[in-house]
C-alpha positions as CSV (number, residue, x, y, z in Angstrom):
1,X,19.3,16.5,-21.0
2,X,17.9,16.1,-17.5
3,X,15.7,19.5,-16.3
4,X,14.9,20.6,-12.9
5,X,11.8,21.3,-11.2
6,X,12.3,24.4,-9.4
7,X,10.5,25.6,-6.6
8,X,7.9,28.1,-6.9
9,X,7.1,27.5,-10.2
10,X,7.1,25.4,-13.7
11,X,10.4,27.0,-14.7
12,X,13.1,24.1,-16.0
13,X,16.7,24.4,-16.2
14,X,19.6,22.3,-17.4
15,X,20.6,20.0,-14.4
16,X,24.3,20.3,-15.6
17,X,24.0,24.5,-15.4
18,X,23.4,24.0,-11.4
19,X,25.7,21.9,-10.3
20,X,29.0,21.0,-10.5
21,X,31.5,18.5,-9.3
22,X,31.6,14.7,-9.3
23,X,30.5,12.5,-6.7
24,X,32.9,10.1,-5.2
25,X,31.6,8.8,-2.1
26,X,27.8,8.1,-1.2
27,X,26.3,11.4,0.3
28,X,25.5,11.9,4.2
29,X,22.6,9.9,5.2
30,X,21.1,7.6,7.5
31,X,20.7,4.3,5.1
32,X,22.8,1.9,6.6
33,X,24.6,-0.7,4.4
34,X,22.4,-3.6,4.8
35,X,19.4,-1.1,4.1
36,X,21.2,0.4,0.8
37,X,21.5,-3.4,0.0
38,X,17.9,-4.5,0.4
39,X,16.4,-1.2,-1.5
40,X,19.1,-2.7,-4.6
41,X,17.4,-5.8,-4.5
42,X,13.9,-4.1,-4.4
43,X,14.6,-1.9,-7.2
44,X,16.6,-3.2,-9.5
45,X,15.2,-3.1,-12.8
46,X,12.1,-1.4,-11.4
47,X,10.8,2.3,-11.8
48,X,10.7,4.1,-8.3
49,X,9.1,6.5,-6.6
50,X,11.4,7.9,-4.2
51,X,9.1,10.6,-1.3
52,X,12.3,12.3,0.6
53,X,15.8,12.3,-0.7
54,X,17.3,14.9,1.8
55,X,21.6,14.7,0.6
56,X,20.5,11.9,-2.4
57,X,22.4,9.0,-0.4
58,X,19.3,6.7,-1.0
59,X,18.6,8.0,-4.6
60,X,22.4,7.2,-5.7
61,X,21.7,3.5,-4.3
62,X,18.2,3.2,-6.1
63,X,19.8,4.8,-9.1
64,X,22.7,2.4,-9.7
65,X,20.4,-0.8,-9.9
66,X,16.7,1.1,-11.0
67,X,15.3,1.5,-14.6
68,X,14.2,4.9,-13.6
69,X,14.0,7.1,-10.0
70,X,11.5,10.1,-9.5
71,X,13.0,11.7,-6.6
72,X,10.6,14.0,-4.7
73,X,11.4,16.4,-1.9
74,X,11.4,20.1,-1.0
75,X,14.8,20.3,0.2
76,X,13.9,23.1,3.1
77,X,15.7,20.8,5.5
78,X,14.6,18.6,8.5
79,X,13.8,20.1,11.4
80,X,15.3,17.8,13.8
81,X,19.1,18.9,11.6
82,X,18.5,22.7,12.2
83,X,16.4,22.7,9.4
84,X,19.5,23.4,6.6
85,X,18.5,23.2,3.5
86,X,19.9,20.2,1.5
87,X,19.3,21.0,-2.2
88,X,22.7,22.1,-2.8
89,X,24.2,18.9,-2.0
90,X,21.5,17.1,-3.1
91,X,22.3,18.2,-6.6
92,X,26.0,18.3,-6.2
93,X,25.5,14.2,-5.2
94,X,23.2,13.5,-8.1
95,X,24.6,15.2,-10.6
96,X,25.3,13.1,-14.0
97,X,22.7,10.0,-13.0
98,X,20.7,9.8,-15.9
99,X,18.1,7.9,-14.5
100,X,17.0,9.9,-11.9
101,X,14.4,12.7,-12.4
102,X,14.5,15.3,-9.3
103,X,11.3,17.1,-8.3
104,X,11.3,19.6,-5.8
105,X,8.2,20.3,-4.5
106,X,6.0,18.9,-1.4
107,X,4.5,15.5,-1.9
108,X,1.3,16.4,-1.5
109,X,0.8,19.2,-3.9
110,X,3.0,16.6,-7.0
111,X,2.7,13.4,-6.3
112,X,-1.3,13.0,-7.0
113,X,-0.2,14.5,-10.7
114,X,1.6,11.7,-11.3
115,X,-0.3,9.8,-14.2
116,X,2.2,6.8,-13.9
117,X,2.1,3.8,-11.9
118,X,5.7,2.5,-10.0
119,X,7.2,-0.9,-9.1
120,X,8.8,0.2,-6.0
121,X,7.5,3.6,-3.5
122,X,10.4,4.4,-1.4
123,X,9.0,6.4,1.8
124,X,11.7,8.5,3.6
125,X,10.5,12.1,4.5
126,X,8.3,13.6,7.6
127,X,8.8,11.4,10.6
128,X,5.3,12.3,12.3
129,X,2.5,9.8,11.6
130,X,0.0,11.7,10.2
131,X,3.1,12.7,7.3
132,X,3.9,9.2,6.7
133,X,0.5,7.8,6.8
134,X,-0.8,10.5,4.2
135,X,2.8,9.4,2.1
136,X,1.6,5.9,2.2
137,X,-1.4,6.6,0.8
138,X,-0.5,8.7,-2.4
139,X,1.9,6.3,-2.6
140,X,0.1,3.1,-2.9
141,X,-2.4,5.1,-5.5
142,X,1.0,4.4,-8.1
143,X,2.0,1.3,-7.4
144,X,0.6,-1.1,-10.0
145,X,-1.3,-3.0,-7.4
146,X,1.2,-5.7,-6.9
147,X,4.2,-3.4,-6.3
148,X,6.1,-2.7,-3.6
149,X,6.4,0.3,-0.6
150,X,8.9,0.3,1.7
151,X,9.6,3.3,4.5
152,X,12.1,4.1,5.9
153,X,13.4,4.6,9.6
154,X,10.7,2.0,10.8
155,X,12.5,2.0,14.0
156,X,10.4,5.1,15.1
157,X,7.3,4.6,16.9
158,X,5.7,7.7,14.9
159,X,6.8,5.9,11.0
160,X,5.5,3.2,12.4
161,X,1.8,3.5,13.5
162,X,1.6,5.9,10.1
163,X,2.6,3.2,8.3
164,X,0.5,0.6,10.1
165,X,-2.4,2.6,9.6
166,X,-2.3,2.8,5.8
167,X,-1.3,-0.2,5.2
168,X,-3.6,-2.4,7.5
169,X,-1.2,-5.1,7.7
170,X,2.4,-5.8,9.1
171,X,5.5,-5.6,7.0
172,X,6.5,-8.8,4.8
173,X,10.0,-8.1,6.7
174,X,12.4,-5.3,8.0
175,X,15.3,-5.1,6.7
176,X,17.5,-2.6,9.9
177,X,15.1,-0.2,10.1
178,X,13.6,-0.7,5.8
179,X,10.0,-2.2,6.9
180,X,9.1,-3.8,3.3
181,X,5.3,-4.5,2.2
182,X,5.3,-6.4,-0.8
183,X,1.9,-7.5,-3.4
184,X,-1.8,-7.1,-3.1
185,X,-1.3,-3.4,-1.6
């Protein structure tokens, strides 16, 4: 049985008691096909960390190739979309994928709990710079060293510099707008 992290609290509840519904299509998202593509490549057979989920499109992607996904977001919505909360879809899209673990909290206040160490840190939440640059961080504290972080919508100036900044060097390559740094992080 997979359990849920809910907000405000330590309380866990059966997955299956929230949602209902299969999924049949990938969820609304921004991961293009050539980006869902490349994060396969990165993650199969690999443990992730996944930091922003929003509708799960990029979790169902890491899911169907990963040994094991740790999704983390808060799911109170992104600003720039009205700010609409996206947990109820979220859940409705992940529903049944038994390698995924779904925490809902704010990276900050979870992530530097985390006593494991991950192949592949998928970055995909606040778009500023200071966000990203402070998700790169607690991010490359679980790689193993030799792993992998990639971020998403590298096309933005603000992911960009955040990125840049944390990891002091350029990209090994972009993938559309999946900017991959690869080993010796």
């Amino acid at each position: 049985m997979r359990l849920l992290w809910i907000r405000g609290g330590a309380r866990l509840v059966p997955v299956d008691a929230v949602v209902t519904g299969p999924r049949t299509t990938l969820p609304d998202g921004w991961l293009s096909p050539v980006e869902a593509d490349e994060l396969q490549r990165l993650a199969t057979d690999k443990t992730v960390l996944e930091l922003g989920a929003w509708k799960g499109r990029s979790t169902v992607v890491l899911s169907e190739v990963a040994t094991y996904v740790v999704s983390v977001d808060r799911h109170q919505g992104i600003p720039e979309r009205e700010g609409v909360e996206s947990l109820p879809d979220y859940l409705a899209n992940v529903r049944g994928l038994d390698n995924v673990a779904i925490v809902i909290a704010q990276f900050d206040r979870i992530v530097p709990l985390f006593d494991s160490f991950f192949n592949l840190c998928f970055i995909d939440g606040s778009h500023d710079e200071q966000s990203v640059y402070q998700d790169a961080m607690m991010a490359m504290e679980h790689t193993d060293g030799y792993g992998t972080v990639a971020f998403h919508d590298w096309d933005m100036e603000s992911v960009r510099k955040g990125g840049l900044r944390a990891m002091s060097k350029s990209p090994n390559r972009v993938v559309d707008s999946l900017a991959v740094f690869e080993g010796n992080l």
